[in-house]
C-alpha positions in Angstrom: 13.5 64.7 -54.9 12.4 61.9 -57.4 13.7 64.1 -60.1 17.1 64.3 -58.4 16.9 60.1 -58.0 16.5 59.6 -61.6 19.0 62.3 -62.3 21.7 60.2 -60.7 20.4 56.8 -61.6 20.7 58.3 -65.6 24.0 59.0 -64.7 25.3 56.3 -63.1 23.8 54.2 -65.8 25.5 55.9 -68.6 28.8 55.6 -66.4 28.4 51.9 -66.1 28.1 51.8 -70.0 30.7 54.2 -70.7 33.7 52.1 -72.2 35.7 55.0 -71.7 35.4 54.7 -67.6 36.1 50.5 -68.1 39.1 51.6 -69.8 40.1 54.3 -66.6 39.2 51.6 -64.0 41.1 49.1 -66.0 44.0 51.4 -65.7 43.9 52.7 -62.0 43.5 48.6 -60.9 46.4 47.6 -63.6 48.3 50.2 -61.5 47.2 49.4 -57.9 48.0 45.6 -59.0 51.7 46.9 -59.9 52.6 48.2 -56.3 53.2 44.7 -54.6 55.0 43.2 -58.2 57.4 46.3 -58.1 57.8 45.2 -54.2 58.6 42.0 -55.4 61.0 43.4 -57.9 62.8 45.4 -55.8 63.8 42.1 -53.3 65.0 40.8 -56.1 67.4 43.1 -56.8 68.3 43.6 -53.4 69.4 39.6 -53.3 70.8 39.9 -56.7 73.0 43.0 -54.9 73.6 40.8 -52.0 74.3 37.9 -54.2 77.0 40.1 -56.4 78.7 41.2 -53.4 79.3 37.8 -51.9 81.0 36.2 -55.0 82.4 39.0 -55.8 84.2 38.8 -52.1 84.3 35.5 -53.0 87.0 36.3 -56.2 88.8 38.7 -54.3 90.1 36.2 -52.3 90.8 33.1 -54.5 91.2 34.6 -58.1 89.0 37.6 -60.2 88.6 36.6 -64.1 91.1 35.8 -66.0 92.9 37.1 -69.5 96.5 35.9 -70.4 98.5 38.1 -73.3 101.4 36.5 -74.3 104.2 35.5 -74.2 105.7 38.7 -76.2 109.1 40.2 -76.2 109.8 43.6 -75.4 113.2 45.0 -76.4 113.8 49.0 -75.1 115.5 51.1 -77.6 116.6 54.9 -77.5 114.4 57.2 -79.3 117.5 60.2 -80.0 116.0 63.8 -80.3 117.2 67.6 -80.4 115.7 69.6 -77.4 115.5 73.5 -78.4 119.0 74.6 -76.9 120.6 72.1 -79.1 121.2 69.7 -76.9 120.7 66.2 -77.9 118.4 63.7 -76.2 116.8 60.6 -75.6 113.6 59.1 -74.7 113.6 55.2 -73.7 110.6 53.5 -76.0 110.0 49.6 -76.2 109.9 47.6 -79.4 107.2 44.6 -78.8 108.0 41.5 -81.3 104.8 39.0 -80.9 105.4 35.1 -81.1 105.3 33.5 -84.7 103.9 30.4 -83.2 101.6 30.0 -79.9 99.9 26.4 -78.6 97.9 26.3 -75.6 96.8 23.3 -73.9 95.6 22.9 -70.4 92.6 21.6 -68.0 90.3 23.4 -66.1 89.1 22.3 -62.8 86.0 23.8 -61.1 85.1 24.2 -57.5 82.0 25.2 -56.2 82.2 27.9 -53.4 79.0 28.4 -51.2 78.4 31.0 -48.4 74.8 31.0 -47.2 72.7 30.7 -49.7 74.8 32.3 -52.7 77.1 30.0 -54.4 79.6 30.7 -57.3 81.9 28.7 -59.3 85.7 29.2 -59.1 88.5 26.9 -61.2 91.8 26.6 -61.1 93.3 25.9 -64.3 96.5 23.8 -65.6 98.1 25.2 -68.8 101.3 24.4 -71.0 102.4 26.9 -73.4 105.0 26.6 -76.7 105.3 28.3 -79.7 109.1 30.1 -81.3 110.0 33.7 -82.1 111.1 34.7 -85.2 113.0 38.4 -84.9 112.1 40.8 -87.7 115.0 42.7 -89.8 116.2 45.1 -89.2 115.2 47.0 -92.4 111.6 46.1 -91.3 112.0 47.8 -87.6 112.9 51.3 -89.3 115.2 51.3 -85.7 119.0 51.9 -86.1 120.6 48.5 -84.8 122.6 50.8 -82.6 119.8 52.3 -80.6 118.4 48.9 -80.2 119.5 47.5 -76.2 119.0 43.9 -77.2 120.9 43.1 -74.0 118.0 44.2 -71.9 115.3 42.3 -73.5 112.5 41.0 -71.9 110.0 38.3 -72.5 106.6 38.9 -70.7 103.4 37.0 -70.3 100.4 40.1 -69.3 97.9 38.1 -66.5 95.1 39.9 -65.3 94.7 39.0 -61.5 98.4 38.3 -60.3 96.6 36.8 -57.2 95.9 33.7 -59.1 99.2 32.3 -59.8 99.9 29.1 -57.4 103.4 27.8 -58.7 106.7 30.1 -60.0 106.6 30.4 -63.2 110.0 28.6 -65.1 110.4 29.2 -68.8 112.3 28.0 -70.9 113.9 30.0 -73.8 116.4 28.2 -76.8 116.5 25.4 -74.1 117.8 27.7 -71.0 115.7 28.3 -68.3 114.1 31.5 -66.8 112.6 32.8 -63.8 110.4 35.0 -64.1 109.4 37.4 -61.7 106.8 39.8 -60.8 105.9 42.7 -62.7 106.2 43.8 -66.5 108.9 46.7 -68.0 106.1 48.7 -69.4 101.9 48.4 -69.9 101.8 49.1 -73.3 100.2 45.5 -74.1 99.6 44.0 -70.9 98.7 45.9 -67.2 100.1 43.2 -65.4 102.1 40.5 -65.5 105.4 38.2 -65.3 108.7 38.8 -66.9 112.1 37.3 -67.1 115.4 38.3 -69.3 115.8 36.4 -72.4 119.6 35.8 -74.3 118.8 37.6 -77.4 121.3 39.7 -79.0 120.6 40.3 -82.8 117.2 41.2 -84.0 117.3 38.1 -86.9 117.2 35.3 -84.6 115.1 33.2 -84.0 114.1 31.5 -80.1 111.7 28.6 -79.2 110.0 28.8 -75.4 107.5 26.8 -73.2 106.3 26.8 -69.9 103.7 25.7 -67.8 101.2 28.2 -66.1 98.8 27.5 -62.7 96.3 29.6 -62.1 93.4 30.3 -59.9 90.3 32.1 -61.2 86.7 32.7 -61.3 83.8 32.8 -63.9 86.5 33.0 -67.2 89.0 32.1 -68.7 90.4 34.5 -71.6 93.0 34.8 -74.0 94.9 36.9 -76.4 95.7 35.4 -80.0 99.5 37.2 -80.1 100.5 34.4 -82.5 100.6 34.2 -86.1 99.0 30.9 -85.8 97.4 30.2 -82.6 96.1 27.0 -81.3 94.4 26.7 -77.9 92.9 23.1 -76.2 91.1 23.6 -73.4 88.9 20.8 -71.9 87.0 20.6 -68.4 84.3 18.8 -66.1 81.9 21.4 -65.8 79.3 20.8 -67.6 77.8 24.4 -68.4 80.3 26.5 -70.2 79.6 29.6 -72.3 82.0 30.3 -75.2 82.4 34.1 -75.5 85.2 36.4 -76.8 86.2 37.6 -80.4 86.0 33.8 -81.6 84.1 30.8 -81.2 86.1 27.3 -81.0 86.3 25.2 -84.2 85.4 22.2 -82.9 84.1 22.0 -79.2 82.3 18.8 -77.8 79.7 19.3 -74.6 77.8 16.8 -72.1 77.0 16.1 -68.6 80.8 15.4 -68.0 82.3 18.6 -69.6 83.4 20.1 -72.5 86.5 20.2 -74.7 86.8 23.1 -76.8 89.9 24.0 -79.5 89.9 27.1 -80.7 92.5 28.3 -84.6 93.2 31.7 -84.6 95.4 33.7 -87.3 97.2 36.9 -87.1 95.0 37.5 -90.3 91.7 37.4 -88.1 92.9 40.7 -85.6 93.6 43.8 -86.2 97.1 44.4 -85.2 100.9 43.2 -86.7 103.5 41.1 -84.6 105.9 44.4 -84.3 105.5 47.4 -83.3 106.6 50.3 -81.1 104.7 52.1 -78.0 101.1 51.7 -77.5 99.8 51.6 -81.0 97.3 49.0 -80.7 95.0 47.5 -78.2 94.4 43.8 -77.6 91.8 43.3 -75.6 89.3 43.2 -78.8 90.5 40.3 -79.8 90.5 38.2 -76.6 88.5 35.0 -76.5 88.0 32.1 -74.1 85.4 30.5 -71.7 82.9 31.3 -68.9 82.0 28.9 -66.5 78.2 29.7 -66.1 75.8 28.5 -63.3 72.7 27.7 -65.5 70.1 27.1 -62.4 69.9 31.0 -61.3 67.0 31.8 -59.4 67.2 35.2 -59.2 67.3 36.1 -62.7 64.5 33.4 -63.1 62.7 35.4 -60.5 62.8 38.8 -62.0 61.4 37.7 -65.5 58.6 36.4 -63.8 58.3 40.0 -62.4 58.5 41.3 -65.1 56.0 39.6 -67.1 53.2 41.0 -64.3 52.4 44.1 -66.4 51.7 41.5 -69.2 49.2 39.1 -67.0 47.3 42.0 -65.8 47.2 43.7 -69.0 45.8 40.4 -70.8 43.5 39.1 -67.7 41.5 42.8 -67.8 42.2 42.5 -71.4 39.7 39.3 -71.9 37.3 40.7 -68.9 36.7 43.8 -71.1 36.5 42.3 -74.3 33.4 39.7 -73.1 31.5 42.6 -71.2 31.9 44.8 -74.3 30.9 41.6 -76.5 28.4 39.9 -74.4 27.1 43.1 -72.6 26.7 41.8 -69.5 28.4 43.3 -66.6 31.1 42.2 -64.6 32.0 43.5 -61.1 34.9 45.2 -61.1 36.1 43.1 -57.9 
């Protein structure tokens, strides 16, 4: 029986010295230590979810993000072809002629929208546009003149969320004004949109337009640099905004009463011409803009902190080890 004691005294001795059991305990309390921070982590997410969903409702109802394309010109033409019984043909393509010059100014003003606990930021922004057409030749097009239904041109301004728009939209075209209405002739630049008929009946003229454009959106503000030279002005009260997109303003000025931001792009700094037929290109690339951001976000300050559990408990056992192994004196695993 004494023989047995000492048996299992020896070996719980050489377990309590055994750095290769520390290390196991270490481990299996590391792991039972995890269970309540991944509990943590997953009500976290579940707010984050519930927090999405709201704004997201939120949008839905006064305005989603934003990304204006335009104004362009779209002019239809007749693609003429021989089908295989001889007969010939047409298919109806669209020749899209992009601005030569395109200045955007305009004012953004926020809104803060709360529902319970969630909040989200929603704007509604003021905008003037101006800029001139200048029609490429017709040596340039590669289109026979004849094929070319200039009578049915179009000039179109692509807007993401049509649910934005607050006023009607008026432009004005060589000093006549437009309506335009709802909808766009075709999606090869734009998914949706406005669009009016223009006066333009040879392809070497040239046209000057402006107009002024309300809208109501939520977290950004986008746009498309169609011009040749494009200039964009944009200045606000909110004091937080995140610069995103292909291009970062020239100059931009930020403090605790908002930001002004002005933004010089060139047709030199995309990747597509201002003509072309079809669907050839895609602009979306090249867009740039603003987001309104809410800096003070809980939830994502929360889940770092989560996150940086593994890393506490790794370096707390970590320096517990490390002095029993160095000081040899033991400590209780408790």
């Amino acid at each position: 029986m004494t023989e047995i004691h000492e048996s299992i005294n020896k070996a719980a001795g050489l377990i309590s010295k055994s750095v290769t059991v520390k290390i196991i305990a270490i481990g299996v309390l590391i792991l039972v230590l995890l269970i309540p921070a991944l509990m943590i982590q997953n009500l976290i997410r579940e707010r984050q979810a519930r927090r999405d969903s709201v704004v997201m409702e939120i949008n839905q109802k006064w305005g989603g993000s934003q990304t204006i394309t335009g104004p362009f010109i779209t002019v239809p033409f007749k693609d003429y072809y021989t089908d295989k019984n001889g007969a010939t043909k047409y298919n109806l393509k669209f020749l899209h002629i992009l601005p030569e010059t395109l200045a955007i100014t305009g004012k953004i003003n926020h809104e803060t929208r709360k529902r319970g606990i969630f909040e989200t930021v929603v704007y509604d922004a003021k905008l003037k546009f101006n800029g001139n057409f200048r029609m490429p030749s017709s040596e340039k097009l590669n289109i026979d003149p004849n094929n070319i239904e200039w009578n049915k041109t179009l000039l179109s301004v692509g807007i993401t969320d049509m649910r934005g728009i607050e006023n009607k939209i008026d432009i004005v075209y060589n000093e006549k004004t437009c309506k335009a209405g709802p909808g766009l002739i075709t999606t090869d630049i734009a998914p949706a949109g406005v669009s009016t008929s223009v006066d333009l009946l040879t392809a070497n003229g040239e046209g000057t337009f402006s107009f002024e454009l309300n809208l109501k959106g939520s977290d950004q503000l986008y746009f498309i640099p169609v011009g040749e030279t494009n200039t964009v002005d944009i200045n606000s009260a909110w004091p937080s905004p995140s610069f995103d997109g292909a291009f970062l303003p020239d100059n931009h000025k930020i403090n605790d009463k908002g930001f002004l931001a002005s933004w010089k792009v060139l047709h030199l700094n995309r990747n597509y011409p201002q003509f072309w037929m079809g669907k050839q290109y895609d602009l979306a690339p090249s867009a740039f803009g603003v987001k309104l951001i809410i800096t003070a976000d809980t939830y994502q300050k929360s889940e770092r902190l989560a996150k940086y559990a593994v890393m506490f408990l790794l370096f707390t056992f970590g320096a517990f080890f490390f002095s029993e192994v160095i000081n040899r004196q033991r400590i209780h695993p408790i």
